[in-house]
C-alpha positions in Angstrom: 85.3 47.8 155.6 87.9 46.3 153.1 88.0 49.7 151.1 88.5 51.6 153.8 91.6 49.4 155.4 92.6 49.6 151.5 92.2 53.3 151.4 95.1 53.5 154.3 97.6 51.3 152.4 101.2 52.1 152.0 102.9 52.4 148.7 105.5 49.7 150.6 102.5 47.2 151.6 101.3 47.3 147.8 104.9 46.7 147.0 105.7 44.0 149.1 102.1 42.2 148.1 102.3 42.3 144.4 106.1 40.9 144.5 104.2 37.8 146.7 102.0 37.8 143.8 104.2 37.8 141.6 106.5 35.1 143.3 103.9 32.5 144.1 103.1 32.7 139.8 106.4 32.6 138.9 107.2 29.6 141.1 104.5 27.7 140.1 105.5 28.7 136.2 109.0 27.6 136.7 108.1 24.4 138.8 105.9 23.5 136.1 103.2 23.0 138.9 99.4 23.9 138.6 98.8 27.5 137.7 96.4 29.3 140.3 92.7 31.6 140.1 92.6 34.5 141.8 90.7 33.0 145.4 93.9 30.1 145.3 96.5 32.4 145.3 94.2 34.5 148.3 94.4 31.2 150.2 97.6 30.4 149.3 99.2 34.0 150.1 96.6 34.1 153.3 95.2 37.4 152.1 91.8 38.6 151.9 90.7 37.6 148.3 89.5 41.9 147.5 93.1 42.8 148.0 94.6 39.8 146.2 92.6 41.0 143.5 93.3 44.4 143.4 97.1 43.6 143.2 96.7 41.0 140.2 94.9 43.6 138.6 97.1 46.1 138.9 100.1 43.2 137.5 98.0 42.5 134.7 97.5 46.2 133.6 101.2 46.5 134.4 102.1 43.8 131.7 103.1 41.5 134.1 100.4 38.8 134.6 97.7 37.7 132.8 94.8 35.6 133.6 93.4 32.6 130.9 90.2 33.3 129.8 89.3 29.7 129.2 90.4 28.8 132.6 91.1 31.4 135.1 94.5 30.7 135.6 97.0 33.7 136.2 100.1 33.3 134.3 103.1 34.9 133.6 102.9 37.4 131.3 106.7 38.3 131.1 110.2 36.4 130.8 111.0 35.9 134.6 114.4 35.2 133.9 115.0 38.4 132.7 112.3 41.0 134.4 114.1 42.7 137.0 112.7 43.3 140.2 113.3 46.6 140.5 111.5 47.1 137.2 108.2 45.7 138.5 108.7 48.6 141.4 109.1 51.0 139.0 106.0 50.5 137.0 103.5 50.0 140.0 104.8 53.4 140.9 104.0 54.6 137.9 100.7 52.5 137.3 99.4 55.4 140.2 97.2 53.5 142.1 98.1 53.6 146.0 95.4 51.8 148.0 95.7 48.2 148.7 96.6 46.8 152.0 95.6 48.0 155.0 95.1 44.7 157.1 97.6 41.8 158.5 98.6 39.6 155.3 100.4 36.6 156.9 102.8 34.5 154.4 104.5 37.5 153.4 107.7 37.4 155.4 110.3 36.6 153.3 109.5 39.4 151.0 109.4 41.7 153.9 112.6 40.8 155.4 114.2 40.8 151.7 112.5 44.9 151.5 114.0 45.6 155.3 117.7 44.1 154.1 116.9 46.1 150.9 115.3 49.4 152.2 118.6 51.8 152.1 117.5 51.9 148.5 114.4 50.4 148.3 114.4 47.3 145.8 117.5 49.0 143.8 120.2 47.7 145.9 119.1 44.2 144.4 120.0 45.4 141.1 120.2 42.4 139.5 117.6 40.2 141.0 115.0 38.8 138.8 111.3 37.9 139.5 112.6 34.0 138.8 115.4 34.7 140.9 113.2 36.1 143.3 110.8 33.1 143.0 113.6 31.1 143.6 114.9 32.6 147.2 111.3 32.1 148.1 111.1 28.2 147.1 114.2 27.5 149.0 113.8 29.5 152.4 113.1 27.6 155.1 
């Protein structure tokens, strides 16, 4: 069942997932709190844990996030600070695959709305922003 929902995935739901993915890391790097495995990050994100894990490992081939062997932990694997959002777009474009979320992921909202305010252009109209600075909105919305 969960490949098949998976198999009717938009490019914008994969999108939109892996930059949740991405935040929760990054704000848990920068907060210096507890990194999280792959089923903590499906509970935390309120996603089933087969697509969660399909996005992280798309990040990780992508260069983005890695996971500690010794532990489990998925970490950063670039400088937040200075990864661009848009950037992170661009190479999950390019990475090819396009089958990941097909059901109702709840948490996701703020990265939605920021995609719906951004959607003239996709993620390009927020030039600038960083996956820290992304991280950041996140932490601080109400």
């Amino acid at each position: 069942r969960q490949e098949r929902l998976a198999q009717s995935a938009s490019q914008r739901a994969h999108e939109v997932l892996a930059l949740a993915v991405l935040a929760e890391v990054a704000g848990r790097f920068q907060s210096r709190a507890p990194c999280l495995e792959r089923e903590q990050l499906s509970e935390q994100l309120r996603a089933s844990s087969h697509l969660v894990n399909h996005t992280i490992n798309r990040l990780v081939r992508c260069g983005f996030l890695r996971e500690v062997t010794e532990t489990s932990e998925i970490v950063p694997a670039v400088a937040l600070e200075s990864t661009p959002v848009a950037d992170v777009i661009t190479q999950l474009r390019c990475e090819g695959t396009s089958t990941v979320l097909g059901e109702q992921v709840e948490g996701l909202s703020l990265i939605e709305r920021l995609w719906n305010e951004n959607e003239s252009s996709a993620w390009n109209v927020q030039s600038g922003l960083t996956v820290g600075e992304l991280a950041r909105r996140i932490d601080s919305a109400p």
